[in-house]
Each structure stands twice: as structure tokens, then as C-alpha cells.
C-alpha positions as CSV (number, residue, x, y, z in Angstrom):
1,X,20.7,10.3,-14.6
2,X,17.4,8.9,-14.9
3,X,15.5,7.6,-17.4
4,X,11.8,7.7,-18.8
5,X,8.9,6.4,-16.9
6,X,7.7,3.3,-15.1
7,X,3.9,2.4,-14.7
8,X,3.1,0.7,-10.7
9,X,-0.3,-0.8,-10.1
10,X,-3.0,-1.8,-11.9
11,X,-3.4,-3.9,-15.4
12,X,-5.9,-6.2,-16.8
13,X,-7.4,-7.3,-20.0
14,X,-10.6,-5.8,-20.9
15,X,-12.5,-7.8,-23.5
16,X,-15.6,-7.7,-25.4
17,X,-17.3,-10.9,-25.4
18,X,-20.2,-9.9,-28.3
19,X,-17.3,-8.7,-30.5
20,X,-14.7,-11.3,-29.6
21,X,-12.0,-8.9,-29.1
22,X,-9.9,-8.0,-26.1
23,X,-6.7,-5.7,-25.5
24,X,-3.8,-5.5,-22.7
25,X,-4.8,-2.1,-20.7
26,X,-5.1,-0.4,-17.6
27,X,-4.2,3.7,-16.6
28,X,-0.6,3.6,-16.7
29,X,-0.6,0.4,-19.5
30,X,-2.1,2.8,-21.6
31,X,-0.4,5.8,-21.0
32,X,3.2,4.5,-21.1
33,X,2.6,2.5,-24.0
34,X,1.3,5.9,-25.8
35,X,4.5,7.6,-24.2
36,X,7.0,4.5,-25.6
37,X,5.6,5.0,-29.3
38,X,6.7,9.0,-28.7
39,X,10.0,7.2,-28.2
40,X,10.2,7.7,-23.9
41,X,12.0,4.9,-22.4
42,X,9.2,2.8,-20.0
43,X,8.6,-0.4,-17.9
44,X,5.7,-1.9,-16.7
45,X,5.9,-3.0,-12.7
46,X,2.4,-4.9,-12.3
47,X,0.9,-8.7,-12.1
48,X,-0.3,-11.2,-14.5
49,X,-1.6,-14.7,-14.7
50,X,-0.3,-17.9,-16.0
51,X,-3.7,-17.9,-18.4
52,X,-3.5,-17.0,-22.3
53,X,-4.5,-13.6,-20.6
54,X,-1.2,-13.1,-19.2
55,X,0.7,-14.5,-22.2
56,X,-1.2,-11.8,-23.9
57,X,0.0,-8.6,-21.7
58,X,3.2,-9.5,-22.0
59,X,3.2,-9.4,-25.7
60,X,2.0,-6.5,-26.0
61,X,4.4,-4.9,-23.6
62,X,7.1,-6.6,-25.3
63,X,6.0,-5.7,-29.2
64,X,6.3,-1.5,-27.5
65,X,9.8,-2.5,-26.5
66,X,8.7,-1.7,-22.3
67,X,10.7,-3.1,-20.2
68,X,8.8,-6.3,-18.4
69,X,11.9,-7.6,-16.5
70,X,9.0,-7.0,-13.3
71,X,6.4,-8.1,-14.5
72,X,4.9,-10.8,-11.7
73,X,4.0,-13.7,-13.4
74,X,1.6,-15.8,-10.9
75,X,-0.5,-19.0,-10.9
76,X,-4.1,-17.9,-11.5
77,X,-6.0,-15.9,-13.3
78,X,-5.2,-12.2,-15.1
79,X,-7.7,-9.3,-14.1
80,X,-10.2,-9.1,-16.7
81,X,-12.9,-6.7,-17.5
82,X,-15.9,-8.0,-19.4
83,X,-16.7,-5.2,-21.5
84,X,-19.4,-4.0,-23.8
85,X,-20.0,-1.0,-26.0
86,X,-22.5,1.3,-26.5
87,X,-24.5,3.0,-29.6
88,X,-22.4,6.5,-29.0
89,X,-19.6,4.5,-28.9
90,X,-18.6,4.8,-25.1
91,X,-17.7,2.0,-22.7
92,X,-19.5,0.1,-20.3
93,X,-18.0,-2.0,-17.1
94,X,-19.8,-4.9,-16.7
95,X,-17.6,-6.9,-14.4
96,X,-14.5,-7.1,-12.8
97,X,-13.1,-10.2,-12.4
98,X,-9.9,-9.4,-10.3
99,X,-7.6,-12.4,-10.4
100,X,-4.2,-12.5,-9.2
101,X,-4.2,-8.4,-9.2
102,X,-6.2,-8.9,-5.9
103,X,-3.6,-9.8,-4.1
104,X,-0.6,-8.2,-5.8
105,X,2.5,-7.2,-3.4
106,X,5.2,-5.1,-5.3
107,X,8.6,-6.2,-4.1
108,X,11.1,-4.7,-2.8
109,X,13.3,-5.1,-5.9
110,X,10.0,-4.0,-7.7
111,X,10.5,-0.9,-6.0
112,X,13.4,-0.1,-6.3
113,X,13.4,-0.6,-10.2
114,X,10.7,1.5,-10.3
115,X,12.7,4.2,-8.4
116,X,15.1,4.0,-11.6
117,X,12.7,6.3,-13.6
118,X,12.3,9.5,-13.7
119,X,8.7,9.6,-13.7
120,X,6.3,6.9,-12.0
121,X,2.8,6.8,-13.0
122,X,0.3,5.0,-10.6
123,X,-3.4,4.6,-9.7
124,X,-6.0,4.3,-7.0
125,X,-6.7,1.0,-7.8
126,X,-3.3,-0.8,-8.3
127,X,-2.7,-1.4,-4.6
128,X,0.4,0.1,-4.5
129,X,-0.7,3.4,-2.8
130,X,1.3,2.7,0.6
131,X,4.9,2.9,-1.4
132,X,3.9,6.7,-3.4
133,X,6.0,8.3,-0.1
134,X,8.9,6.0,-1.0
135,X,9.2,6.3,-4.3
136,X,9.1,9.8,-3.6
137,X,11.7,10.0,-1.3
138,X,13.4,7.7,-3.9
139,X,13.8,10.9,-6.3
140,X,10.9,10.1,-8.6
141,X,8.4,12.8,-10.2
142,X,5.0,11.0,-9.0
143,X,1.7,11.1,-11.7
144,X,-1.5,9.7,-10.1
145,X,-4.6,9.5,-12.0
146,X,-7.6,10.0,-9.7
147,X,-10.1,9.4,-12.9
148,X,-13.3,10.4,-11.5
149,X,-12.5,8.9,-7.7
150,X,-11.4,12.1,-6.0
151,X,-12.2,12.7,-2.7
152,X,-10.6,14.9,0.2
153,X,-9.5,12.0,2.1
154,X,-7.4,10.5,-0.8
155,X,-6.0,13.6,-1.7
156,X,-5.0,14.6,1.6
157,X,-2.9,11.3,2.2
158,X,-1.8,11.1,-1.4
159,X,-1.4,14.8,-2.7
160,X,1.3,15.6,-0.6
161,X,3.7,13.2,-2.3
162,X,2.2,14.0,-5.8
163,X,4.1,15.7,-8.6
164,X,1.4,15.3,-11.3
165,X,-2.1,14.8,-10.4
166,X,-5.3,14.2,-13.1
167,X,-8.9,14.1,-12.3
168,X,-12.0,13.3,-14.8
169,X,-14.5,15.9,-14.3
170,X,-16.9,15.6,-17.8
171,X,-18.6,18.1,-20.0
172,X,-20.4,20.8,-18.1
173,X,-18.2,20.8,-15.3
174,X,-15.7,23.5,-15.7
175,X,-16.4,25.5,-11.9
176,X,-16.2,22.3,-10.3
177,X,-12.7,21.7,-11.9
178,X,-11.9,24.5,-11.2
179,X,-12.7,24.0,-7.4
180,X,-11.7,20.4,-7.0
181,X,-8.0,22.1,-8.6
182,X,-7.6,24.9,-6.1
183,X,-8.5,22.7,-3.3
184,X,-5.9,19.6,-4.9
185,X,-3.3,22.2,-5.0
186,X,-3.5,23.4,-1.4
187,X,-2.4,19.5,-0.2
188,X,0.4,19.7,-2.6
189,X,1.6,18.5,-5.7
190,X,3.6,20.7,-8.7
191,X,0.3,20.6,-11.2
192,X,-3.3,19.7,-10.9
193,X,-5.4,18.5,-14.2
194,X,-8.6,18.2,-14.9
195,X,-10.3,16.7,-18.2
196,X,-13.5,17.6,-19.4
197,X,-14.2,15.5,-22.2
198,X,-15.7,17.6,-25.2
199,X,-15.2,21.0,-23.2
200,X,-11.5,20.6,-22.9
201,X,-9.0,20.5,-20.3
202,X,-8.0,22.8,-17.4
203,X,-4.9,22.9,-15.4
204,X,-3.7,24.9,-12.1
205,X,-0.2,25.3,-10.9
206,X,-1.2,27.6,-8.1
207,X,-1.0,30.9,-9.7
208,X,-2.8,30.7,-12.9
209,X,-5.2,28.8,-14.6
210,X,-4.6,27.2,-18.2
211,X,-7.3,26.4,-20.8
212,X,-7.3,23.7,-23.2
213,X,-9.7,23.1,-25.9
214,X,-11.1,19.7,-27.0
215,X,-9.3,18.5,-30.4
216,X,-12.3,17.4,-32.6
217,X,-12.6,13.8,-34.6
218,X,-14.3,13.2,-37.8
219,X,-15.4,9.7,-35.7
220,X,-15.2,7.9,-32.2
221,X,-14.6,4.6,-32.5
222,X,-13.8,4.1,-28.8
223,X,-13.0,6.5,-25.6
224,X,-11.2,3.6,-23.6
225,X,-8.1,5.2,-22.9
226,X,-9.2,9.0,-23.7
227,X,-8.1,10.1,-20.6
228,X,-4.9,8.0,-20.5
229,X,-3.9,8.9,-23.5
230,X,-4.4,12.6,-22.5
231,X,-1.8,12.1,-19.7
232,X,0.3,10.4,-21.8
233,X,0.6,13.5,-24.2
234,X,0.4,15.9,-21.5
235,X,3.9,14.5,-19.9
236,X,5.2,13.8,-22.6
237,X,5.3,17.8,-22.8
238,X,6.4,18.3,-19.6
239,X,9.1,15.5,-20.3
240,X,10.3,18.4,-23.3
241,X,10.1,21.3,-21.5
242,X,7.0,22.7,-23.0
243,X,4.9,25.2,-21.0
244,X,1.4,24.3,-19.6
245,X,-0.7,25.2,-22.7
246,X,1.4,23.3,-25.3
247,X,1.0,20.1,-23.0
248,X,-2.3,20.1,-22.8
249,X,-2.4,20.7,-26.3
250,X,-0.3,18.0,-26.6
251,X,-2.8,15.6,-24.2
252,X,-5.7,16.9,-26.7
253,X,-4.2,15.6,-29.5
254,X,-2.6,12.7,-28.7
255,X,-6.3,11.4,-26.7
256,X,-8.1,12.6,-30.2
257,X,-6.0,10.4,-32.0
258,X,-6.6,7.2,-29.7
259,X,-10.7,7.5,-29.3
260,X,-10.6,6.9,-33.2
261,X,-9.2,3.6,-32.8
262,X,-10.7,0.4,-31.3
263,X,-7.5,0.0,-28.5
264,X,-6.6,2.2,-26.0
265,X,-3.0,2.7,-27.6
């Protein structure tokens, strides 16, 4: 049988230089390390540095008890994201500074551990879109997180092979959601997602509609990892069985919870 859920792609350190403070993150960092402290078995399958950077990912994976066993450890520099944060509280990217994730390669042992999961969460940015059709074939239930980044091209090629698919759409959006789910749907996929920050959550299997509301916080302390966090809760539903309105219940409350603390996790 298999087991929990394996994170492909991207990762990086995003740190705020005016603060002097920096975390491990990235989509699926995030979300599996939210998933592993619901107790779901998870590995990380990414690309670090030999810098303190790298050091530092790794410890943070290790202190969640995810499995690093393929973790590429390479000479250079890990992916960093200076950072900065606004009045309201909200993010801002000011650079990217890539590093040895530029030129990551998954292996082929790298692949096929990552087919030992049951799940497989992956990005657009983790350069590992070319291998979604063989994991799939593989046997495992695909999540990708298209964050804001949709488009009809990548969800053409990608959908297809998609179990899971999540899309950012922000406040004030909910008939484009709703459109950009019925068109996801019809180039594949088992459920389509869409987040709308304060308005809530919508998702479409391809029959009905669900609604989910926004859980409110008494303070937002940071909304890095709002969204990932919000997958994480909304599989770790689908990982029990629950029906579409109690998982993205489930990804409400588990994102409220993280957008009060300082890391995404």
C-alpha cells in the first residue's frame, strides 16, 4: 500500500533582511510540513546548497520527521527569496536569487521514490513539470498548485494528468473562479480549487459547486503560506475521507491558523 505524500519541485529560503529572520519554504515545503504535524507520513524530493541555507532546510525538514533521504545536496548556493513585509502585514518579493534550484534534475531514483506515495504535490516552478505523466502512470494522486499562474496552455498539458488542482483567484473574484473551474475541469483532473482570500473558497468536481467561507483571525501576522496551508488542510480531508465541504472547511482553518504566525508552518 502506499503511504502519505511526497513534495517534487521547488524550495528555497525566504528571508527578511530588515528583520533578520528567514524560514525553509516553498508550495509543497509548506504544505507537507503542515500535513506531517496532522501526523501524514511525507518526504521532501527537492535541491539545496552546501551554504548555511542548505544546512538550514534540512533541519527543518528533519525537526518535522519528513523524510530527506532525496534531498540533492549541491555545491552552490540555496534559492533564496529576499523578502520584505508590508504595513497590512502581506508579503512582498523582492528578488529571487535562484541558486542551485536553477538547474535541478530529479533523478531517476528521485522518481521513483517519489512514486512510493500516495499523493505527490508539485508546482509550476520546481522544474519537474515533464515527469507529472510518469508519476501518474506510477499510481500517484497528483496536487499541483497553479497559485495565481493559470493559463489555458498549462492547463491543457498539465490538467490531464492532475488529480488535485488549486488556483489563487483573490477577494472579489468569485465568477471568475468559478469560470477558470469549469473550464480546469473540462482538461481533466478529479477536483478543481479555487481560493479567494477573505471571500472564501470554491471547489468544482464537475457536477456541483461547493462553498467555503473564510475562517476569521483576531490578527495576521503573516499570509506566507495561506494558500499552502489551505491545501494542506484541504487533503488532509480528502486523505480521511471527508466530503468536499468539510475539506475545505478543513483548508480554512488550518490556513487561519498559519497567517497568525510569522512562518509558513
Amino acid at each position: 500500500m502506499k503511504k502519505g505524500i511526497a513534495a517534487i519541485g521547488f524550495c528555497c529560503i525566504d528571508s527578511y533582511e530588515n528583520l533578520n529572520l528567514s524560514y525553509p519554504t516553498g508550495n509543497g515545503i509548506d504544505c507537507i510540513i503542515n500535513l506531517r504535524k496532522k501526523g501524514v507520513e511525507a518526504a521532501a524530493v527537492s535541491v539545496v546548497g552546501t551554504d548555511p541555507e542548505g544546512r538550514e532546510m534540512l533541519e527543518v525538514l528533519e525537526k518535522y520527521q519528513i523524510d530527506t533521504s532525496h534531498m540533492q545536496v549541491k555545491e552552490g548556493k540555496t534559492s533564496l527569496f529576499r523578502m520584505e513585509l508590508k504595513e497590512n502585514n502581506d508579503r512582498v518579493h523582492i528578488e529571487n536569487i535562484p541558486g542551485v534550484m536553477e538547474n535541478y534534475v530529479p533523478t531517476e531514483e528521485d522518481l521513483r521514490f517519489t512514486s512510493e506515495y500516495e499523493y505527490v504535490h508539485t508546482d509550476l516552478f520546481g522544474r519537474v513539470l515533464e515527469y507529472i505523466p510518469r508519476l501518474k502512470e506510477n499510481g500517484a494522486k497528483l496536487i499541483l498548485d497553479f497559485s495565481i499562474y493559470a493559463n489555458d496552455d498549462n492547463m491543457k498539458q498539465l490538467l490531464p494528468h492532475v488529480d488535485y488542482a488549486f488556483f489563487s483567484v483573490g477577494e472579489g473574484n468569485h465568477e471568475k473562479a468559478v469560470k477558470l473551474l469549469e473550464k480546469a475541469k473540462a482538461y481533466g483532473g478529479h477536483i478543481m480549487t479555487a481560493t479567494l482570500g477573505e471571500d472564501g473558497s470554491v471547489s468544482y468536481d464537475g457536477t456541483h459547486f461547493y462553498e467555503g467561507k473564510c475562517v476569521k483571525v483576531p490578527k495576521v501576522v503573516n499570509t506566507v503560506g495561506a494558500g499552502d496551508s489551505f491545501i494542506a488542510g484541504f487533503m488532509y480531508g480528502i486523505m480521511q475521507g471527508w466530503d468536499i465541504p468539510a475539506c475545505l472547511e478543513s483548508g480554512a482553518k488550518t490556513s487561519a491558523e498559519i497567517v497568525q504566525l510569522f512562518n509558513p508552518y
